[in-house]
C-alpha positions, 0 to 999 in steps of 0.5 A: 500500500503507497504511503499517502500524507495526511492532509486534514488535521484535527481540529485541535491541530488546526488552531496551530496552523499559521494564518495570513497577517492580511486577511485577519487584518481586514476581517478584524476591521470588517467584524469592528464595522459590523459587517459580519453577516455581509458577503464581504466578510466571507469573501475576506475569510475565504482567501485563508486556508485556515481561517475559511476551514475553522470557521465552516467547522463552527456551528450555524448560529456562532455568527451571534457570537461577536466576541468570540469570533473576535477573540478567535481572529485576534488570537490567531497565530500569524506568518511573521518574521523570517518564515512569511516568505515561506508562507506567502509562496504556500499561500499563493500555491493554495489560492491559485490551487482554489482559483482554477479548482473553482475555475474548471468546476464552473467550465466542466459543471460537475461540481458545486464551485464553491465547495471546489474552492474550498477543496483547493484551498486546504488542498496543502493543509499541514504547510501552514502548521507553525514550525514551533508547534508540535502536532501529532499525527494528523486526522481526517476532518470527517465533519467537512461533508457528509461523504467525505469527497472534500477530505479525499479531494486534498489527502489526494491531490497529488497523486499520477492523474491517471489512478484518478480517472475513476475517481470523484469529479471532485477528486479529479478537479482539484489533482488537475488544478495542483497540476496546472498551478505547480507544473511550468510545462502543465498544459503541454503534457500528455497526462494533463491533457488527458484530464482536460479532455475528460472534462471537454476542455481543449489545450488552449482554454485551460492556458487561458483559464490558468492566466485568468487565474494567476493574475487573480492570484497576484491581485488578492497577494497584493490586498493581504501584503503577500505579492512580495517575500520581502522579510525584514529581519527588524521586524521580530521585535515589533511582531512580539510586540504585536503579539502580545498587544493582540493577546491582551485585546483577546483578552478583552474580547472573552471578558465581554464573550462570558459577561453574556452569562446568566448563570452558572449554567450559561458560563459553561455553556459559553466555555464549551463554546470557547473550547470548541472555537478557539482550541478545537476541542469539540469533547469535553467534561467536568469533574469535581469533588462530590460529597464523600471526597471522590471526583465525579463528572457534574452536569455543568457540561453535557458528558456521556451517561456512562461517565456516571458511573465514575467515581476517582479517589482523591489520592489515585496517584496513578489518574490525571484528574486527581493529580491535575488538583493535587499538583495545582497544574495540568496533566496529560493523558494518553491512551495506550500509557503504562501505569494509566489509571483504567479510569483515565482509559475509560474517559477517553473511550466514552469520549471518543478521543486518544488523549485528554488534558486535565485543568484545574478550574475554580467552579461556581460554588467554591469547589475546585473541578477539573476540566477534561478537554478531548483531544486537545494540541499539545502544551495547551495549557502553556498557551496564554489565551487558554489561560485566559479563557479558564481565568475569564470563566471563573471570574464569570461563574464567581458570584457578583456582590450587589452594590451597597445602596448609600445610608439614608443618613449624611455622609461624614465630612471626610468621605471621598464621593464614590464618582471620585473613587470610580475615576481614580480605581478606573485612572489606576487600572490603566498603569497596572495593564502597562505594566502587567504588559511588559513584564510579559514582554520582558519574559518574551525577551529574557528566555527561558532562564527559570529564576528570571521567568519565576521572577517575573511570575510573581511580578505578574501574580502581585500586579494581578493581585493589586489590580483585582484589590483595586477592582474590588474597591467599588464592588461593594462594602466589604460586610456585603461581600460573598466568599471569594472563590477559591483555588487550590494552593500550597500554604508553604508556597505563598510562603516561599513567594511572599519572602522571595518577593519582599527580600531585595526589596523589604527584608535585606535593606532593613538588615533583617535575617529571614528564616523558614521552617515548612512543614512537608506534610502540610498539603494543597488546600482550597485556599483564597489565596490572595487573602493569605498573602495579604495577611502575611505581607501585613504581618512581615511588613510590622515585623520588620517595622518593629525592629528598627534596627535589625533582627530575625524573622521566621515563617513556620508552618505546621500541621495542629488539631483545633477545635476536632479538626486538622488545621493549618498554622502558620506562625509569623515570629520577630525579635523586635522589642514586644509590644506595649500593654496598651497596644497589645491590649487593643491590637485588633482594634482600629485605632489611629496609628503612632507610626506617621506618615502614611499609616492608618493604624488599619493592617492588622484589624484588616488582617484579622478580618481577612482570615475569619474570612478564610474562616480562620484565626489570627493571634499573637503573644508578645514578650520582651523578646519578641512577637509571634502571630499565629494564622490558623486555616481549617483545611475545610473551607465552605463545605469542601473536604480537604484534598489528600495526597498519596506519596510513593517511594521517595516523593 
């Protein structure tokens, strides 16, 4: 049996395939006028073999779905610096490929011309996969028609033109138009006239038809900037850039995609609408910890019934599911691997799918699931715009606090008017996104060094976190507030961040020693995770105030039994001077403080505060020799039963 290449791809794989800078150019504008649903869009659209493939793929009524078409054009990677020259020759090959498809179609009438521009088209499909991407084996796309003539029009277009002459008209058309469009000496040989022939064409109406074509050719490369190979190696700084800025207005586009949502239901709804149009990904679950601990499939998004039947221990180290919550990260799955869980196997057989990635995500009622995405391309989950997408659906699905009606009574004299606060918070987000955006920058420029990228990480966690604390401002009054969503976090590690962040720029410049002591056994738990690392940056930042001229700080965790249950403890310990009676007497109370400057007296009322939110404890004791904090956190947080890790060998 000859070995053909596969010419379709998944449609996961066919989100990595490179699209021409141009074309996405001129839709964004025509999807900004709001001309979507006029012929000149698709007109546009269809000059892109990737873009034209992704969007017939999509279901019928998606035309009412603007954000999210927008998001799937802004995220769309491009040809761009050294391999647009490459691309812009395969592209032309496509279109005049499609051109004398839909060309002798027409002439010969034995097929519909549009689906014979289509077949042409995506006739060199896998060219256009990004070189960086990593695709696995390609499959048929069964969903192009129900026969399967367009997929066997482009797995065969190159193929001798006489194994053809029984084949589909289809079939036969677009091996012709191949040949025509990438033989100099086409319409002179033998094998090409005889085709011509079955089709009652002569010699010299297929020479004319070809240079028809051609110069469409070279008047839609002049349209999308793609006439020229000229490849300007100055340019890769400015296509990062772009890049990135592209990736922030998708960004955008999702915000506004799942802020259409009603409900829980409706913002998983919208996900698996994210999931099918940006990523490919047509199968999918939803799996969370049910009441007894184990992972079951929930009905957030629609899974075959046999899934039910399902019921993963939280410690089955051997599952990606549980491992994607214990570890706080993806995990991937392959059929076919050694030590897989049998469970796993059976997911992906119910799904229908040979592999799967599992994704930690924050549900709507506090819980943490994990997402079963079918199929999807490899390193997912390092893709920006996944990780806005999960980000984006668990903002939607986090419950909305109601704004506090103002007090019948007179406001004090000092307050600040709340017009005034919604201008200043909206005046501050604008600096935190400039800023947010070059520290992705700099990643983009720094490499792959993984001290710097950590660096880097925590920046972009900490600008994150004051933008969300800012954003929370004018949300409500802070007794109104619900319970923060939560995520599944390492205690020890927002330790660890806290004191890497705060050393250059806290800790060493104020001559104070800082120690550790992290308990290994202390486990991942549903945490809100900002929270505590407020708490522990206000309770350092005292510390170290405290000791004026210097002293030694340590962060202690450890495992207790409180109150009949396993908590947390994290002790926050100084060897400042203590703390006066009188102070120590009121240390929670709101008070005005004796620091000066810019000080409210506020942190630790604010602390304590925060970590009853997380249903926790805040206390201290204080001597001559210095002051202890103590946090305790419940491994229980609303309702959700701790999450359990199974160690092996040596781990």
């Amino acid at each position: 049996m000859r070995e053909l290449s596969n010419n379709l791809l998944k449609k996961s794989e066919l989100t990595a395939c490179l699209c021409a800078p141009g074309v996405v150019a001129e839709a964004l504008e025509q999807l900004m006028r709001g001309e979507v649903a006029r012929p000149e869009f698709a007109a546009c659209v269809r000059c892109d073999p990737v873009l034209a493939l992704r969007i017939r793929l999509l279901p019928a009524d998606f035309g009412s779905q603007q954000d999210l078409l927008r998001a799937l054009l802004l995220a769309a990677p491009v040809a761009a610096g050294a391999v647009q020259a490459a691309y812009a020759a395969r592209w032309r090959q496509s279109i005049a490929v499609a051109q004398l498809s839909q060309m002798l179609a027409a002439r010969a009438g034995v097929a519909d011309a549009d689906t014979a521009w289509t077949a042409g088209l995506i006739h060199n499909l896998p060219d256009y996969l990004d070189p960086e991407a990593t695709a696995q084996a390609a499959d048929w796309l069964g969903e192009l028609d129900a026969e399967g003539w367009l997929g066997d029009a482009a797995r065969y277009h190159a193929e001798p033109l006489a194994l053809g002459r029984a084949a589909h008209p289809l079939v036969r058309i677009v091996q012709l138009a191949y040949q025509l469009a990438t033989r100099a000496d086409a319409v002179d040989s033998v094998d090409v006239r005889a085709a011509l022939a079955a089709l009652q064409i002569g010699a010299g109406e297929a020479a004319q038809l070809l240079a028809d074509s051609q110069s469409q050719v070279y008047q839609l490369a002049q349209r999308f900037g793609l006439a020229d190979a000229v490849v300007s190696t100055q340019s890769a700084g400015l296509d990062r850039l772009a890049r990135l800025y592209a990736g922030q207005a998708a960004q955008s586009a999702l915000h506004g995609h799942f802020r259409r949502a009603q409900g829980a239901e409706q913002v998983f709804a919208l996900l698996r609408d994210a999931l099918r149009v940006l990523f490919g990904i047509e199968r999918a679950c939803l799996f969370a910890p049910a009441a007894d601990g184990s992972l079951r499939v929930t009905p957030l998004i629609p899974a075959p019934s046999g899934l039910g039947a399902l019921a993963i221990p939280p410690d089955d180290g051997h599952s990606a599911l549980p491992r994607a919550l214990t570890r706080n990260a993806p995990q991937q799955f392959e059929r076919g691997e050694a030590d897989a869980a049998l469970a796993d196997e059976q997911i992906a057989r119910l799904l229908g799918v040979s592999r799967f990635l599992c994704q930690p995500l924050a549900l709507h009622d506090g819980r943490i699931g994990v997402l079963v995405a079918g199929d999807a391309l490899s390193g997912l989950n390092m893709s920006p715009l996944w990780r806005f997408t999960l980000a984006e659906c668990a903002e939607a699905a986090a419950p909305v606090p109601a704004l506090v009606a103002p007090a019948a009574s007179a406001a004090p004299s000092d307050a600040i008017p709340r017009d005034r606060v919604r201008r200043a918070v909206h005046e501050v987000a604008n600096p935190l996104t400039i800023m947010r955006n070059y520290v992705n920058l700099l990643s983009d420029r720094l490499g792959a060094d993984s001290s710097v990228q950590r660096d880097l990480g925590i920046i972009g966690d900490e600008i994150e976190r004051v933008a969300r604390i800012v954003r929370g401002i004018t949300s409500a009054e802070e007794a109104s507030l619900p319970a923060a969503s939560l995520e599944l976090a390492s205690v020890n590690s927002v330790v660890s961040e806290l004191v890497r962040m705060a050393l250059g720029t806290l800790f060493t410049p104020n001559k104070v020693n800082v120690q550790i002591d992290l308990n290994p056994d202390v486990p991942p738990m549903p945490l809100q995770k900002d929270l505590l690392k407020q708490v522990l940056f206000n309770l350092a930042k005292n510390a170290v105030e405290a000791m004026h001229a210097g002293g030694h700080l340590k962060f202690t965790t450890r495992m207790v039994m409180a109150d009949g249950q396993r908590q947390v403890e994290i002790e926050v310990a100084d060897t400042g001077p203590g703390l006066p009676a009188a102070v120590a007497s009121h240390l929670f109370e709101p008070v005005v403080s004796e620091k000066g400057g810019d000080h409210a007296g506020l942190g630790l009322t604010i602390s304590r505060s925060l970590v009853e939110r997380m249903n926790g404890l805040l206390s201290c004791t204080s001597t001559p020799q210095g002051t202890q904090f103590l946090i305790r956190l419940p491994t229980l947080q609303n309702g959700q039963a701790p999450l359990t890790t199974t160690r092996y060998g040596s781990m």
